[in-house]
N, CA, C and O atoms as a GROMACS GRO file, in nm:
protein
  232
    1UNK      N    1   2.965  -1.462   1.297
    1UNK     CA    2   2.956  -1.429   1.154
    1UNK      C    3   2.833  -1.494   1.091
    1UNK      O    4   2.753  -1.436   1.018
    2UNK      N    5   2.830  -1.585   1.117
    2UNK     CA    6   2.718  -1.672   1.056
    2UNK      C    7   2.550  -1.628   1.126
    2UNK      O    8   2.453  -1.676   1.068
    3UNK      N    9   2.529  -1.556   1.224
    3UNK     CA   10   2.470  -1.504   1.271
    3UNK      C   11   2.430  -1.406   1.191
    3UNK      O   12   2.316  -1.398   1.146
    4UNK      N   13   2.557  -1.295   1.160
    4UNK     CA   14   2.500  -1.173   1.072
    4UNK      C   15   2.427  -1.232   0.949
    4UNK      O   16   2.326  -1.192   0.892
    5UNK      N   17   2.504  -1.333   0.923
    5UNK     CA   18   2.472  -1.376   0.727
    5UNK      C   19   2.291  -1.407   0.769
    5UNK      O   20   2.207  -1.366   0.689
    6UNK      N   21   2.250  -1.472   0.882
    6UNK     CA   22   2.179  -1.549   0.879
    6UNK      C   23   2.055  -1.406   0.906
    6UNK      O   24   1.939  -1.392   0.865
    7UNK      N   25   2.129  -1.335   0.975
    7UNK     CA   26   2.017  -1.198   0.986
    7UNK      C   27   1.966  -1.120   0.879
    7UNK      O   28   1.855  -1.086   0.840
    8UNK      N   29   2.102  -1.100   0.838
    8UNK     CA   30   2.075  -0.998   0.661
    8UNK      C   31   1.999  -1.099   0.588
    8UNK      O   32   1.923  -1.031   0.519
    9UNK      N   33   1.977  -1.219   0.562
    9UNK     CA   34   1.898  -1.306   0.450
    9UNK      C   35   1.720  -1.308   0.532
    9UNK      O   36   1.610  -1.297   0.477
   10UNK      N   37   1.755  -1.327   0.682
   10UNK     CA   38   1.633  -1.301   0.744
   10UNK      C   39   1.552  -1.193   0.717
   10UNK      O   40   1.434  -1.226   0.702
   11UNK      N   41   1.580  -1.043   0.702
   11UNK     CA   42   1.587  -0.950   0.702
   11UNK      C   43   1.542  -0.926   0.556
   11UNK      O   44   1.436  -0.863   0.552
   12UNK      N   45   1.601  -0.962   0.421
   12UNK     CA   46   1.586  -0.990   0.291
   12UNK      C   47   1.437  -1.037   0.266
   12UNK      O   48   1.353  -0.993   0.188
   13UNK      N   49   1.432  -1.140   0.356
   13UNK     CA   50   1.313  -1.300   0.315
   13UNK      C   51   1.210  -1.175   0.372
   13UNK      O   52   1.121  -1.135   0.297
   14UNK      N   53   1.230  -1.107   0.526
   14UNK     CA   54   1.121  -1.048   0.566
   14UNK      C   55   1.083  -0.930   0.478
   14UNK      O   56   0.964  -0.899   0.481
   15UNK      N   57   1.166  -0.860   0.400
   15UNK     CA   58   1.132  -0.711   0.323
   15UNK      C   59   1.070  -0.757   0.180
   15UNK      O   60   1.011  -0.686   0.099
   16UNK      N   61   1.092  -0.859   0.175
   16UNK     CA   62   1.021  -0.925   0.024
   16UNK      C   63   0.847  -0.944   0.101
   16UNK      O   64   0.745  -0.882   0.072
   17UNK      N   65   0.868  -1.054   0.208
   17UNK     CA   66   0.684  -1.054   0.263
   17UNK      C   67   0.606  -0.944   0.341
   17UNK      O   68   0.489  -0.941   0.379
   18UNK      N   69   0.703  -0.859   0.352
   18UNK     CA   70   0.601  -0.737   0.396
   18UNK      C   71   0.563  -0.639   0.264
   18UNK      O   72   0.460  -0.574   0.243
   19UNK      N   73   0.723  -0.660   0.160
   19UNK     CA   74   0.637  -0.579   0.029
   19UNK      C   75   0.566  -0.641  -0.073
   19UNK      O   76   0.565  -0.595  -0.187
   20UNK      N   77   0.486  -0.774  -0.030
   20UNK     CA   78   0.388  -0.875  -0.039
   20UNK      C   79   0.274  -0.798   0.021
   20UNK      O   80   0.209  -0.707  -0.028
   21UNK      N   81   0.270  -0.824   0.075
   21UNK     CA   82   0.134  -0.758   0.194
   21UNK      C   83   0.126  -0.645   0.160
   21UNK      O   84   0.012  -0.623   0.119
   22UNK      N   85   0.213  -0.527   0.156
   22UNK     CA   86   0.170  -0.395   0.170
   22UNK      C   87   0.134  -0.393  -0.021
   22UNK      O   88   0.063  -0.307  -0.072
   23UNK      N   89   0.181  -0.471  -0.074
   23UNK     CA   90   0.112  -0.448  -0.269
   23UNK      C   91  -0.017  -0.567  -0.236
   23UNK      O   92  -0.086  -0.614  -0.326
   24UNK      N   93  -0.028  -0.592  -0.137
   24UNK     CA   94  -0.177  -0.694  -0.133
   24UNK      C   95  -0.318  -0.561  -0.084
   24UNK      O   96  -0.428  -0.537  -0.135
   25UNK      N   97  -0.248  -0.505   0.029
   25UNK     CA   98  -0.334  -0.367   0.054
   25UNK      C   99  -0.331  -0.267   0.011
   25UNK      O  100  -0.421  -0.200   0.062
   26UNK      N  101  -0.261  -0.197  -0.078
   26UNK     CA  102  -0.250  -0.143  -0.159
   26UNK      C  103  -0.373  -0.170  -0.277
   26UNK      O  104  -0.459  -0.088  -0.308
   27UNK      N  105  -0.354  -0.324  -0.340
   27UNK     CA  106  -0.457  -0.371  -0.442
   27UNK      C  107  -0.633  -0.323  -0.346
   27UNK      O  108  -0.733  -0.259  -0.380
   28UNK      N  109  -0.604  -0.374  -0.258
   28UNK     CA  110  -0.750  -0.366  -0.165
   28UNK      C  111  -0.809  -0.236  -0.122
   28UNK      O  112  -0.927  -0.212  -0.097
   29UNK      N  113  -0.716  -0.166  -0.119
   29UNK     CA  114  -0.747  -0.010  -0.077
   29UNK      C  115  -0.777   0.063  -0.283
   29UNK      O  116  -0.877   0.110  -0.336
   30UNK      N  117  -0.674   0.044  -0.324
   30UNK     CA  118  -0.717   0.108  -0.444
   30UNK      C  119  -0.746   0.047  -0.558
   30UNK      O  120  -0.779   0.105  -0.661
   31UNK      N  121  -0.736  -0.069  -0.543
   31UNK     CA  122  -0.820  -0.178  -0.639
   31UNK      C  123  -0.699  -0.204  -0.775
   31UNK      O  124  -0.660  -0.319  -0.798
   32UNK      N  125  -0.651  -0.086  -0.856
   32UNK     CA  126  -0.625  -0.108  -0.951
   32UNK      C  127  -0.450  -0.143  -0.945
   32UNK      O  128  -0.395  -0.034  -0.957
   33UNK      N  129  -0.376  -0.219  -0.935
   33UNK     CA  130  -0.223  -0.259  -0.901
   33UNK      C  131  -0.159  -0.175  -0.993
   33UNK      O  132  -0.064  -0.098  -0.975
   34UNK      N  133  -0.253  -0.213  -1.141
   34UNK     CA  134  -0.146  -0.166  -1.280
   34UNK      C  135  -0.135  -0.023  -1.289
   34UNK      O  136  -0.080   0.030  -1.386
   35UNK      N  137  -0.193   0.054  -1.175
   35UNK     CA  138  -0.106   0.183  -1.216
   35UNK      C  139  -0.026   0.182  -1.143
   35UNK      O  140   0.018   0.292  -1.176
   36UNK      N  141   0.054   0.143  -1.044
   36UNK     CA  142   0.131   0.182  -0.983
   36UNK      C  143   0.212   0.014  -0.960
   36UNK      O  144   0.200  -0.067  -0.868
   37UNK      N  145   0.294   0.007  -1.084
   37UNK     CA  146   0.392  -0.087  -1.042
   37UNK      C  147   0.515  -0.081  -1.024
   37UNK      O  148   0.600  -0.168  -1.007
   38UNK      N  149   0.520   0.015  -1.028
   38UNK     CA  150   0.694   0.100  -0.935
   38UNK      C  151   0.670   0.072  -0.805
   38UNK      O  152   0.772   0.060  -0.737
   39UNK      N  153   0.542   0.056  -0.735
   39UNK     CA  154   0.553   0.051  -0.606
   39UNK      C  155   0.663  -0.130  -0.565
   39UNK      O  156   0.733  -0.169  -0.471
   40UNK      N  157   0.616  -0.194  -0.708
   40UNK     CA  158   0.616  -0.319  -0.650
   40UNK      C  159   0.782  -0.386  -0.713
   40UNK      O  160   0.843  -0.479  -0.660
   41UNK      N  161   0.813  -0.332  -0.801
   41UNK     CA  162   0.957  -0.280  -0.852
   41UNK      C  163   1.043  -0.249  -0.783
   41UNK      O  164   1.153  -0.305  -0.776
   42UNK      N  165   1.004  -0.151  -0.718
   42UNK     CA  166   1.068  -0.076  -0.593
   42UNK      C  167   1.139  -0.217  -0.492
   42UNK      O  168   1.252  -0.267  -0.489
   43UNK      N  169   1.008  -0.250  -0.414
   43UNK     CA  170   0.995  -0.356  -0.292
   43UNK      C  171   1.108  -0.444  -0.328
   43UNK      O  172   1.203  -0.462  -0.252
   44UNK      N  173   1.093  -0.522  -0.498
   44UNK     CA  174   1.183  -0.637  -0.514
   44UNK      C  175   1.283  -0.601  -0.489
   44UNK      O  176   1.339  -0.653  -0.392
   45UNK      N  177   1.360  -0.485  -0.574
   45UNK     CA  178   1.482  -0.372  -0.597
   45UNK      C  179   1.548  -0.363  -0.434
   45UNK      O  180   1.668  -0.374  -0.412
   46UNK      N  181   1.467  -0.345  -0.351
   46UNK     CA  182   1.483  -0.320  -0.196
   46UNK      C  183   1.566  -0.455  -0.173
   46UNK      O  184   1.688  -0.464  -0.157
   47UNK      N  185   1.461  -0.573  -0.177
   47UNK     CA  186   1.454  -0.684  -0.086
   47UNK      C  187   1.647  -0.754  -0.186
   47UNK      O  188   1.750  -0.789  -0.129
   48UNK      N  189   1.623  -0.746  -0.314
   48UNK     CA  190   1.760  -0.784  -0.394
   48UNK      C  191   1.906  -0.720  -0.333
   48UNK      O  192   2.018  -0.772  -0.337
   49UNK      N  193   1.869  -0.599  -0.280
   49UNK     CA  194   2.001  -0.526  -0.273
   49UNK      C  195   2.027  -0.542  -0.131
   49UNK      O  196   2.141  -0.500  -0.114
   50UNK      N  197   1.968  -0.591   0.009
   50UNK     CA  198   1.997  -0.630   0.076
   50UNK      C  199   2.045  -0.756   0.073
   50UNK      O  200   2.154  -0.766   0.130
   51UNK      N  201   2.010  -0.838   0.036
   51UNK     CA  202   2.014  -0.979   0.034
   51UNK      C  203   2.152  -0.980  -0.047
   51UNK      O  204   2.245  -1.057  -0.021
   52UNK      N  205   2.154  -0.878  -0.156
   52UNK     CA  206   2.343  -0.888  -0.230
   52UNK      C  207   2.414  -0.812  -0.108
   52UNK      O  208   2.519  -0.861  -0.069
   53UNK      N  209   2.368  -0.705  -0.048
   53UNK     CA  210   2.484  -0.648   0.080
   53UNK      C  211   2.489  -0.773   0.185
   53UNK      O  212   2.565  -0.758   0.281
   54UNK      N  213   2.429  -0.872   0.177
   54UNK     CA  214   2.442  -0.957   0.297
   54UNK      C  215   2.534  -1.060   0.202
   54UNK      O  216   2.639  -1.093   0.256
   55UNK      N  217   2.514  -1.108   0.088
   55UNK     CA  218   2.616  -1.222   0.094
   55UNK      C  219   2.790  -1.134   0.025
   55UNK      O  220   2.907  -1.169   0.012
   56UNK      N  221   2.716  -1.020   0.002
   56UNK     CA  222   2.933  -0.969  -0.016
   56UNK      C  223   2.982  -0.988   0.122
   56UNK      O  224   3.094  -1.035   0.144
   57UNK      N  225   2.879  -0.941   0.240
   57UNK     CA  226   2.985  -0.978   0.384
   57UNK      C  227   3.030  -1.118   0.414
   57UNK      O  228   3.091  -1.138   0.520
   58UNK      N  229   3.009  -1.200   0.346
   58UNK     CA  230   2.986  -1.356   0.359
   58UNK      C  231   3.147  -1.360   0.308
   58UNK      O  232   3.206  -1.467   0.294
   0.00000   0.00000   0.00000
């Protein structure tokens, strides 16, 4: 059990630093962030709702 908990928060921590990076290349490829901050809305929205499906199994 403590395995899963420890995967889903792993899993959480990792979808937050990859939607780090991919709004870092994103900025670098199209320079301007502020039009598109749903992209980065999105990512948090992602990384939150796993990380709550991992501690309801807890």
């Amino acid at each position: 059990m403590t395995v899963l908990i420890g995967g889903l928060i792993g899993l959480g921590i990792g979808t937050i630093v990859l939607c780090i990076m991919w709004a870092i290349r994103w900025k670098l490829v199209f320079g301007d962030f502020e039009d598109y901050p749903w992209l980065l809305y999105t990512s948090i929205l992602a990384a939150l709702v796993i990380i709550g499906v991992g501690s309801k199994l807890i």
